[in-house]
Chimera marker file (.cmm) of the C-alpha trace (Angstrom):
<marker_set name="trace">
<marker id="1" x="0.000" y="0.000" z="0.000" r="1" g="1" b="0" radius="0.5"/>
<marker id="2" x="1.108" y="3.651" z="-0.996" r="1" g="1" b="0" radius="0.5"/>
<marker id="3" x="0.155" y="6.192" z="1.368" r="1" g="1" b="0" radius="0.5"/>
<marker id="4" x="-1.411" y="9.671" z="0.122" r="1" g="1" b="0" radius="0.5"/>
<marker id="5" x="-3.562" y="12.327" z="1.568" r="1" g="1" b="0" radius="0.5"/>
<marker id="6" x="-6.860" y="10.689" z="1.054" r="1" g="1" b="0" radius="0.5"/>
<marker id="7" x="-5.864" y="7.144" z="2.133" r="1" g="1" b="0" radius="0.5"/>
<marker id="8" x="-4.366" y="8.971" z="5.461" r="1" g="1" b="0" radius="0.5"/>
<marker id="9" x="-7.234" y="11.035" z="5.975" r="1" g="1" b="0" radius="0.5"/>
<marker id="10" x="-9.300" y="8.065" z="6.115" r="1" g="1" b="0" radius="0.5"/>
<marker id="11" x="-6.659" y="5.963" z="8.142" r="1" g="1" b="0" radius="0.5"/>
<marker id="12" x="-6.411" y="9.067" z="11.036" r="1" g="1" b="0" radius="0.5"/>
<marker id="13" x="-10.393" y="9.225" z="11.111" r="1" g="1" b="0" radius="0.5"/>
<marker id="14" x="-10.608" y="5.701" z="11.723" r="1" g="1" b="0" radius="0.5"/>
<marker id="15" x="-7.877" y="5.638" z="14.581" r="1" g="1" b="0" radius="0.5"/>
<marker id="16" x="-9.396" y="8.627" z="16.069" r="1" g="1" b="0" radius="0.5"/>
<marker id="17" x="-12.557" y="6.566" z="16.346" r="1" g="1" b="0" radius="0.5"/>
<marker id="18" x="-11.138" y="3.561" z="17.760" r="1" g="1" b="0" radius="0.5"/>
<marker id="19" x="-9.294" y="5.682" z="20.068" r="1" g="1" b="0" radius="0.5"/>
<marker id="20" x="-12.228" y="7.382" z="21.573" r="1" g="1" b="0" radius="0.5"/>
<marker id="21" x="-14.029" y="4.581" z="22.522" r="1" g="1" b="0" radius="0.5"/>
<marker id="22" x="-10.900" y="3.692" z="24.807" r="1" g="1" b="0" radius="0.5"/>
<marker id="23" x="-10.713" y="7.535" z="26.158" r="1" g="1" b="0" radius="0.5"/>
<marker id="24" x="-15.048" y="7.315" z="26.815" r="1" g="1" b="0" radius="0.5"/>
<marker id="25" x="-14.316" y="4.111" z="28.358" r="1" g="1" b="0" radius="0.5"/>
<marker id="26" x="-11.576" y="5.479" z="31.004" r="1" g="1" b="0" radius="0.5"/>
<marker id="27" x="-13.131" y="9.336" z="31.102" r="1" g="1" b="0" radius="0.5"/>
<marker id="28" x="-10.444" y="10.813" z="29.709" r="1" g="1" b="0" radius="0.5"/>
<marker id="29" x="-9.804" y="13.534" z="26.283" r="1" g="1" b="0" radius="0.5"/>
<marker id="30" x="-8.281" y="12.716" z="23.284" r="1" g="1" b="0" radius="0.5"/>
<marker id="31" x="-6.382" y="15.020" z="21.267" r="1" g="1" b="0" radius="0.5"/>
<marker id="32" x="-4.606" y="14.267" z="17.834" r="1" g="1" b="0" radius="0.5"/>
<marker id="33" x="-1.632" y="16.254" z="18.054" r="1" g="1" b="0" radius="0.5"/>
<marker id="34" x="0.109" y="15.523" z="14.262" r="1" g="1" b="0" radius="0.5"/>
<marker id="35" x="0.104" y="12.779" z="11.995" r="1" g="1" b="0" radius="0.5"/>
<marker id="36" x="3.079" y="12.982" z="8.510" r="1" g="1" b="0" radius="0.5"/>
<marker id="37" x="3.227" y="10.538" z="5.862" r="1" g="1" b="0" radius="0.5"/>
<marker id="38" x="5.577" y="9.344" z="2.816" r="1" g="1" b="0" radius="0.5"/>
<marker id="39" x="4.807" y="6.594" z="0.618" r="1" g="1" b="0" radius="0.5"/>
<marker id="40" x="5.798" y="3.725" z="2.825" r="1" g="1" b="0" radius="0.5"/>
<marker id="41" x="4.871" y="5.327" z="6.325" r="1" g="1" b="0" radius="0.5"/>
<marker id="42" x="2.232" y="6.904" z="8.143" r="1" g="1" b="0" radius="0.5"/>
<marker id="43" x="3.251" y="8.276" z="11.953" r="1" g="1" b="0" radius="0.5"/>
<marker id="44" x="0.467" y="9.376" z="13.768" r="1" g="1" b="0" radius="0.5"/>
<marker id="45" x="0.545" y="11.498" z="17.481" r="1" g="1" b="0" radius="0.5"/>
<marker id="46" x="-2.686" y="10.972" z="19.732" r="1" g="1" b="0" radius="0.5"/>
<marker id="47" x="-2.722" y="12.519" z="23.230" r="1" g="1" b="0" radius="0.5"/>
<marker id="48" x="-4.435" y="11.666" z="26.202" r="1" g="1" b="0" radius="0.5"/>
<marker id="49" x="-5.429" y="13.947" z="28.981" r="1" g="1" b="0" radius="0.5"/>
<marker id="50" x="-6.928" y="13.684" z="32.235" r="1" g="1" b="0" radius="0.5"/>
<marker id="51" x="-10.502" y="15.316" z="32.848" r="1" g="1" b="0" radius="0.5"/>
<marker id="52" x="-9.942" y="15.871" z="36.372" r="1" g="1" b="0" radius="0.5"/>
<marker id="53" x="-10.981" y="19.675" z="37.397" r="1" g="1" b="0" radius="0.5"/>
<marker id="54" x="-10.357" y="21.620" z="40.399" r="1" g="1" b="0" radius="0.5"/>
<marker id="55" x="-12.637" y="23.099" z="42.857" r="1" g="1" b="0" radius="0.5"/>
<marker id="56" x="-13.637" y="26.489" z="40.479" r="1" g="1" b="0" radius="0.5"/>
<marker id="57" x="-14.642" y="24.126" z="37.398" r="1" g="1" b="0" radius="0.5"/>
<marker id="58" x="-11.197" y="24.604" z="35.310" r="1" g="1" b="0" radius="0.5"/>
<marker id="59" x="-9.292" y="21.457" z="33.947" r="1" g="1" b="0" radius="0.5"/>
<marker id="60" x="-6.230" y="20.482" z="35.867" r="1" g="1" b="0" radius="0.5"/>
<marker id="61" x="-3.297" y="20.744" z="33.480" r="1" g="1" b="0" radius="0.5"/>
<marker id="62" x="0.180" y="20.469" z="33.884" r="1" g="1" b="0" radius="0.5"/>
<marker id="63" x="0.351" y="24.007" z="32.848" r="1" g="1" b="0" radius="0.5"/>
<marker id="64" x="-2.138" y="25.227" z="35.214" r="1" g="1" b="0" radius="0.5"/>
<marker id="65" x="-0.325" y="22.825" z="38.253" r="1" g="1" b="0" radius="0.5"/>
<marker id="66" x="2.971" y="24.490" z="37.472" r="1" g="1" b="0" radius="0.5"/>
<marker id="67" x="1.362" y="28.327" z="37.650" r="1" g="1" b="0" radius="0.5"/>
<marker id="68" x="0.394" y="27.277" z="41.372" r="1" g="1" b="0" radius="0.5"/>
<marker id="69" x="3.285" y="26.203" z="42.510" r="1" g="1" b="0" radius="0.5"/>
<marker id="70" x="5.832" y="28.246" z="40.820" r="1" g="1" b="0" radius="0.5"/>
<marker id="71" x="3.300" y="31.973" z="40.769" r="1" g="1" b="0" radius="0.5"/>
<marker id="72" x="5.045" y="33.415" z="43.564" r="1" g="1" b="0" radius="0.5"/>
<marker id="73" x="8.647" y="33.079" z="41.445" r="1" g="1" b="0" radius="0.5"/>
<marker id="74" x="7.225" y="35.361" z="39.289" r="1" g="1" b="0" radius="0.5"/>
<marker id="75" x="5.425" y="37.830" z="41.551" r="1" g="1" b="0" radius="0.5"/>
<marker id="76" x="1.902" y="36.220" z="40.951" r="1" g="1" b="0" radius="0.5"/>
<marker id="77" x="-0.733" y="34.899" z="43.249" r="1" g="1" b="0" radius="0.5"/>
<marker id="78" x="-1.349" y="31.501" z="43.244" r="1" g="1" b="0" radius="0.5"/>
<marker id="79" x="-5.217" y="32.562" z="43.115" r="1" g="1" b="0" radius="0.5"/>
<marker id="80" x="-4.296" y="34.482" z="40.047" r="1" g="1" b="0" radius="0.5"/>
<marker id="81" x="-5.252" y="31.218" z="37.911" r="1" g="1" b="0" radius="0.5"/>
<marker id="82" x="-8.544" y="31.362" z="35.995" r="1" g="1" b="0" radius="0.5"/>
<marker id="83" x="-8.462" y="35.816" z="36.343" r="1" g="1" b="0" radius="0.5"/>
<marker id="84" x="-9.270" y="37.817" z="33.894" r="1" g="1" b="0" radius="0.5"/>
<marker id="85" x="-7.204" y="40.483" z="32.407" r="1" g="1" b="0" radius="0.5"/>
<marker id="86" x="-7.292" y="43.349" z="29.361" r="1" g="1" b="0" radius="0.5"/>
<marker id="87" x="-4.460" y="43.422" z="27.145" r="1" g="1" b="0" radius="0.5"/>
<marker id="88" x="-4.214" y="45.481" z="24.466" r="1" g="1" b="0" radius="0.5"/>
<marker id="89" x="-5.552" y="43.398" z="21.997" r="1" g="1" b="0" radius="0.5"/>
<marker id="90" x="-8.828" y="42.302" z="24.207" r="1" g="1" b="0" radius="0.5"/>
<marker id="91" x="-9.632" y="40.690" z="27.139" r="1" g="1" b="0" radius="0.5"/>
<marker id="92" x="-7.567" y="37.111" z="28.472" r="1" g="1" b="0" radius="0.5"/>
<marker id="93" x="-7.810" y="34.398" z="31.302" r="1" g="1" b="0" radius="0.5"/>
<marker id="94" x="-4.922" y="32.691" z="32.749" r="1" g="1" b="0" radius="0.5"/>
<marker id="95" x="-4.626" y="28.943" z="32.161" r="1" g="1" b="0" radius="0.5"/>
<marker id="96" x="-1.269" y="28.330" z="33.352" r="1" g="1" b="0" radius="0.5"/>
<marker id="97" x="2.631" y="28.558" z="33.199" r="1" g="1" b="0" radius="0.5"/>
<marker id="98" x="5.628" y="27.392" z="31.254" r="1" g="1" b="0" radius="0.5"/>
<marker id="99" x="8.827" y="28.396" z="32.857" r="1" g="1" b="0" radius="0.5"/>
<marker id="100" x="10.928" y="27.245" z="30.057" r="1" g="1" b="0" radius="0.5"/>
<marker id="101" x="9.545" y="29.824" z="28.164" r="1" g="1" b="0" radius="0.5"/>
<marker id="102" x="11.365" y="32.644" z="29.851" r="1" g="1" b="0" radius="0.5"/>
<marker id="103" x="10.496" y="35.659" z="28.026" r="1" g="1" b="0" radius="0.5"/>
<marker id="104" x="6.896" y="34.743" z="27.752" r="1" g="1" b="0" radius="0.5"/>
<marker id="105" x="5.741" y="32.250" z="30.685" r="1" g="1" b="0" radius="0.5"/>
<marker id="106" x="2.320" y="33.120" z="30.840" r="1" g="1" b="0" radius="0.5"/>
<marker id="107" x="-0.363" y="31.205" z="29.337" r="1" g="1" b="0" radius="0.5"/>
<marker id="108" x="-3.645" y="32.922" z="28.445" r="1" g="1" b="0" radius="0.5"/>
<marker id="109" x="-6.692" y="32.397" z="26.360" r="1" g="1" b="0" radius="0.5"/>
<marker id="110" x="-8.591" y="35.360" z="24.461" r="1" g="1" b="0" radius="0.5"/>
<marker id="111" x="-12.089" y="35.455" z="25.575" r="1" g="1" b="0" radius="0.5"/>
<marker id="112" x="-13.521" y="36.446" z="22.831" r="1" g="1" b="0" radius="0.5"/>
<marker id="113" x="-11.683" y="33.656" z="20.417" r="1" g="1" b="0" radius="0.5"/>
<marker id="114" x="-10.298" y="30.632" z="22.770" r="1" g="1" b="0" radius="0.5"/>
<marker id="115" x="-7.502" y="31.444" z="21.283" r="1" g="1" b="0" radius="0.5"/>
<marker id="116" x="-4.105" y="31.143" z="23.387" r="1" g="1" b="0" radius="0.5"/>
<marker id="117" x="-1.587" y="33.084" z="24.112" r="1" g="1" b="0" radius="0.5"/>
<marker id="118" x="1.771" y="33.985" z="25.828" r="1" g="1" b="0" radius="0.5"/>
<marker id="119" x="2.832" y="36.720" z="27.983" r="1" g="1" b="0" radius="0.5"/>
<marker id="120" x="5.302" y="38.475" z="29.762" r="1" g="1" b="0" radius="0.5"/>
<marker id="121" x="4.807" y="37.780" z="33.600" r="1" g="1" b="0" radius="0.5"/>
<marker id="122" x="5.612" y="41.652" z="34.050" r="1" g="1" b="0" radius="0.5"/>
<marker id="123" x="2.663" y="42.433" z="31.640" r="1" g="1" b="0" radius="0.5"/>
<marker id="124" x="0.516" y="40.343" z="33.294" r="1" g="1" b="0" radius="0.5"/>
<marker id="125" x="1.168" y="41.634" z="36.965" r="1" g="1" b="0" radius="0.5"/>
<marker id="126" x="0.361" y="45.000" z="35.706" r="1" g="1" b="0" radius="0.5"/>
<marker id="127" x="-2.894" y="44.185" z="33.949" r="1" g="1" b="0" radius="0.5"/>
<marker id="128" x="-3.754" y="42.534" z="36.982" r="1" g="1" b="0" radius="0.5"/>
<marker id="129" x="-3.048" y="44.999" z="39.264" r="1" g="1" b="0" radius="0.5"/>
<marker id="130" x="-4.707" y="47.798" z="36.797" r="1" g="1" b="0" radius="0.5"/>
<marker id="131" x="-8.065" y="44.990" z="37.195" r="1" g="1" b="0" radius="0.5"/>
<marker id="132" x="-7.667" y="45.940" z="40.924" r="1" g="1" b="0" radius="0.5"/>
<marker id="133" x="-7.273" y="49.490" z="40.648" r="1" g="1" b="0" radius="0.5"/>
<link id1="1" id2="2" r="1" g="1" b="0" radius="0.2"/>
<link id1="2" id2="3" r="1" g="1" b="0" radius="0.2"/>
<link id1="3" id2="4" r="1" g="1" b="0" radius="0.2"/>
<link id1="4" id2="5" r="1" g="1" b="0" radius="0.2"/>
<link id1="5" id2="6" r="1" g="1" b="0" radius="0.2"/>
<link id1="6" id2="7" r="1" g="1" b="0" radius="0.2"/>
<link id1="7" id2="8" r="1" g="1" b="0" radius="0.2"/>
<link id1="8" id2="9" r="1" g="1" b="0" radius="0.2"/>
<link id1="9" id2="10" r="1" g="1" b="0" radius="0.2"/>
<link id1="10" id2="11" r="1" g="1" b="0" radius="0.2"/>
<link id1="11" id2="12" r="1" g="1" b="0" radius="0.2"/>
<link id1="12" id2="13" r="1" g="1" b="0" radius="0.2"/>
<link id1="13" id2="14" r="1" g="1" b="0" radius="0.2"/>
<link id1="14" id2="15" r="1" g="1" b="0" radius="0.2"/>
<link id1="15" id2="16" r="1" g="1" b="0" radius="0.2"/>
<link id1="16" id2="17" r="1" g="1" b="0" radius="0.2"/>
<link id1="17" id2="18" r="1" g="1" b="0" radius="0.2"/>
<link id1="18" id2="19" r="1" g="1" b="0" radius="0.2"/>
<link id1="19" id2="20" r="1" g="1" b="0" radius="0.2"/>
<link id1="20" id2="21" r="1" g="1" b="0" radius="0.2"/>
<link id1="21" id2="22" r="1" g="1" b="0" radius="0.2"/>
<link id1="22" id2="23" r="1" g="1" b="0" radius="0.2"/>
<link id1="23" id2="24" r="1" g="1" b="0" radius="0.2"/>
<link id1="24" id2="25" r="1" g="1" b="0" radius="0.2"/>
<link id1="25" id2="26" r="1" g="1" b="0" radius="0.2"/>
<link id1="26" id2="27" r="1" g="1" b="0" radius="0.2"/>
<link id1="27" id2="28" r="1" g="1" b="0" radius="0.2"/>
<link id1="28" id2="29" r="1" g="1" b="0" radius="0.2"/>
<link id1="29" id2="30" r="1" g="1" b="0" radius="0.2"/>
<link id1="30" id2="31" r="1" g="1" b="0" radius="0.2"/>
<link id1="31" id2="32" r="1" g="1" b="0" radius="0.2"/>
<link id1="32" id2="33" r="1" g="1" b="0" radius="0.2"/>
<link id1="33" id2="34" r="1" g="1" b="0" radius="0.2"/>
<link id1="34" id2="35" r="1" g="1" b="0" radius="0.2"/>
<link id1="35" id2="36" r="1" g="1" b="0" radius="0.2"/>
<link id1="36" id2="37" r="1" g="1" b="0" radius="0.2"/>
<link id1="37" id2="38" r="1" g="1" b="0" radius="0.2"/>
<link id1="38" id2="39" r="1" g="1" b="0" radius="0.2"/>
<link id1="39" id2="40" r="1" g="1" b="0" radius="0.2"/>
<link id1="40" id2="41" r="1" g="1" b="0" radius="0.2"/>
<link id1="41" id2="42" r="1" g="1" b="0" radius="0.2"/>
<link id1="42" id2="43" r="1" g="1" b="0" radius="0.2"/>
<link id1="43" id2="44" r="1" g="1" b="0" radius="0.2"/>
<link id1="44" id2="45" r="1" g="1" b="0" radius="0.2"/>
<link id1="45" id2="46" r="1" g="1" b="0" radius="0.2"/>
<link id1="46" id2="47" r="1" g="1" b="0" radius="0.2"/>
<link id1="47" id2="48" r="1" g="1" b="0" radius="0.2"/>
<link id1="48" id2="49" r="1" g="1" b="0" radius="0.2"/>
<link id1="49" id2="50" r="1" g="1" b="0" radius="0.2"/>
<link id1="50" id2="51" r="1" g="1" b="0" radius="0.2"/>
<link id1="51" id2="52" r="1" g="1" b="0" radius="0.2"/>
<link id1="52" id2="53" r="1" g="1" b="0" radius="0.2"/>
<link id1="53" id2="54" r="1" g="1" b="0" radius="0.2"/>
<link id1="54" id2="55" r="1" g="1" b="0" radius="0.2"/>
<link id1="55" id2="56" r="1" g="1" b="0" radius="0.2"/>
<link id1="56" id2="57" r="1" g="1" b="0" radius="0.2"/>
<link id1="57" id2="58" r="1" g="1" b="0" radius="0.2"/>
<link id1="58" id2="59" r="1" g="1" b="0" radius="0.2"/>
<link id1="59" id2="60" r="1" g="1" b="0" radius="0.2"/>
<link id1="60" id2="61" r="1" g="1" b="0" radius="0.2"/>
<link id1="61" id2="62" r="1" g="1" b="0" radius="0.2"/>
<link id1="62" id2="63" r="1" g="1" b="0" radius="0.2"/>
<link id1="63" id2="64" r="1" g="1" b="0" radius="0.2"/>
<link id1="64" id2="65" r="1" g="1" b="0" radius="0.2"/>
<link id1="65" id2="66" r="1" g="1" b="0" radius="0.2"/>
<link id1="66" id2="67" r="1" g="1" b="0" radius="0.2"/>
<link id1="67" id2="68" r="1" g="1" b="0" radius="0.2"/>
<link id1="68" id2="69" r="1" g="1" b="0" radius="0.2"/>
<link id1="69" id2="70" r="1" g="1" b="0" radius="0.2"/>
<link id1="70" id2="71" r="1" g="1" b="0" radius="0.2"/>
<link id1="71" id2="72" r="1" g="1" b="0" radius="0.2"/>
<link id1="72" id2="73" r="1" g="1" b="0" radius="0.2"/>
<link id1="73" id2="74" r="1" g="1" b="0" radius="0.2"/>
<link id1="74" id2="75" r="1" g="1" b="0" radius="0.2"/>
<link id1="75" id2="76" r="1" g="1" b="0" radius="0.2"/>
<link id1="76" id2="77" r="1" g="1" b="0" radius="0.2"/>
<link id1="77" id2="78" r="1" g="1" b="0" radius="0.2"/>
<link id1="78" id2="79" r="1" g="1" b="0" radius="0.2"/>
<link id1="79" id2="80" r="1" g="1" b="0" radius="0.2"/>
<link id1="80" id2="81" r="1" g="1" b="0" radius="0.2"/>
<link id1="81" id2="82" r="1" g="1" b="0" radius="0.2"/>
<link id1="82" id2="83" r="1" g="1" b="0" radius="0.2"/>
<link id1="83" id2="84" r="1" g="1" b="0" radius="0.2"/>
<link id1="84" id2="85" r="1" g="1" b="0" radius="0.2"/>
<link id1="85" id2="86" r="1" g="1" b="0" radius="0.2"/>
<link id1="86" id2="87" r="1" g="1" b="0" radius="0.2"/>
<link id1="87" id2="88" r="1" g="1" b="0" radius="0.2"/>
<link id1="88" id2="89" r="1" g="1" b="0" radius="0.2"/>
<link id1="89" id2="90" r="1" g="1" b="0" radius="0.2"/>
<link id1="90" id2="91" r="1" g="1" b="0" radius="0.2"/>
<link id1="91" id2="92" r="1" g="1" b="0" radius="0.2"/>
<link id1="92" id2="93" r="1" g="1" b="0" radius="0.2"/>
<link id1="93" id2="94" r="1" g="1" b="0" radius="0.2"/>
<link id1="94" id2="95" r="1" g="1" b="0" radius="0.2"/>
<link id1="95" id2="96" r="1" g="1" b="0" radius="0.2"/>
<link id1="96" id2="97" r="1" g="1" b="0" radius="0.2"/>
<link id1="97" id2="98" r="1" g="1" b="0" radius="0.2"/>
<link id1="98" id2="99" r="1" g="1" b="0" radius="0.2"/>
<link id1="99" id2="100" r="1" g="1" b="0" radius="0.2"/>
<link id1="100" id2="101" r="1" g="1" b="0" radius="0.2"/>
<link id1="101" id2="102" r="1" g="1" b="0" radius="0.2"/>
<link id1="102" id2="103" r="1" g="1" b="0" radius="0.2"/>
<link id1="103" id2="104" r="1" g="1" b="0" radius="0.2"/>
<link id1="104" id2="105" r="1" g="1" b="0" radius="0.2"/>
<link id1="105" id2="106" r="1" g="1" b="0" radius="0.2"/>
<link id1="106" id2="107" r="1" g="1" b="0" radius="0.2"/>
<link id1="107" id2="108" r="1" g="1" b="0" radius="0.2"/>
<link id1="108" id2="109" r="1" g="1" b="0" radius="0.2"/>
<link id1="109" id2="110" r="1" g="1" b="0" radius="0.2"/>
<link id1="110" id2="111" r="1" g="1" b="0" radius="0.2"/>
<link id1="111" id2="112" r="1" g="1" b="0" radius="0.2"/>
<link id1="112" id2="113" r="1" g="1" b="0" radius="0.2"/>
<link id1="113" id2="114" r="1" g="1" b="0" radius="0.2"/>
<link id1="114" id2="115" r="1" g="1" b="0" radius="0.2"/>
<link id1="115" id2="116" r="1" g="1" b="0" radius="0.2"/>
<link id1="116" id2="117" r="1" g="1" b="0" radius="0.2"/>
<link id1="117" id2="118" r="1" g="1" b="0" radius="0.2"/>
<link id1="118" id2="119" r="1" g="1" b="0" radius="0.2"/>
<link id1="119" id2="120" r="1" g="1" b="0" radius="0.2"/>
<link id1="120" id2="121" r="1" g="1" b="0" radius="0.2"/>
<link id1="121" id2="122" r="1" g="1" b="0" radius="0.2"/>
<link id1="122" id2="123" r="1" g="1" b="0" radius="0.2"/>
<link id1="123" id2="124" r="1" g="1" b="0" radius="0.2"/>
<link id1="124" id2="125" r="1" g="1" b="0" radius="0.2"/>
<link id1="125" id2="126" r="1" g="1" b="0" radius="0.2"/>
<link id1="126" id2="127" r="1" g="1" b="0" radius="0.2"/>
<link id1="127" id2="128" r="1" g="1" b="0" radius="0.2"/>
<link id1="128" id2="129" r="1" g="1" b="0" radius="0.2"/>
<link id1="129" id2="130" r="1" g="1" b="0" radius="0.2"/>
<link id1="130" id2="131" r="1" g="1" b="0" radius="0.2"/>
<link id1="131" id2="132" r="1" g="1" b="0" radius="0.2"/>
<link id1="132" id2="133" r="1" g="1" b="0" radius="0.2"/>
</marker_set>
């Protein structure tokens, strides 16, 4: 079998729906990441994440785990997950923190789109404290 676009298209759809069934079976999301192809191989990437959700209603992600513990490193409250903020472009929500990204370890959502985003964690503290003001 040569692989192509359609044949792969088909092949991820089917995999996806094979997959699910196991993720509905042990409550948790599935999320194709990437899937490449030449004419002799196909490599799909499926994630699986846990549905578990704190006590305000957001998912638990590693993102959102890290921004608890390590918030105060970068001048942030803890509590500061799930606030809202304006930026210049619109209006965000924090969903968590990646320290390796050191210029921009702030992860954020646009309300308006779902879109996400990164920050500054100076940016952020002043947006925050501007909410406050």
């Amino acid at each position: 079998m040569n692989f192509n676009k359609a044949i792969t298209k088909t092949l991820l759809d089917e995999c996806k729906l094979a997959l699910q069934v196991v993720a509905d079976k042990h409550g948790v999301e599935l999320i194709r990441k990437s899937a490449n192809f030449s004419s002799t191989d196909l490599n799909m990437k499926f994630q699986l994440r846990s549905m578990d959700k704190d006590s305000d209603g957001n998912q638990i992600t590693q993102e959102s785990s890290l921004f608890k513990t390590l918030a105060v490193s970068y001048n942030l409250n803890p509590d500061d997950l799930g606030r809202e903020f304006n930026s210049a472009r619109g209006r965000y929500k924090i969903t968590g923190l990646v320290p390796r990204r050191r210029k921009f370890p702030i992860q954020a959502v646009c309300i308006a789109t779902g879109r996400g985003f990164k920050f500054p964690a100076h940016s952020v503290r002043l947006a925050l404290a501007r909410e406050n003001a």
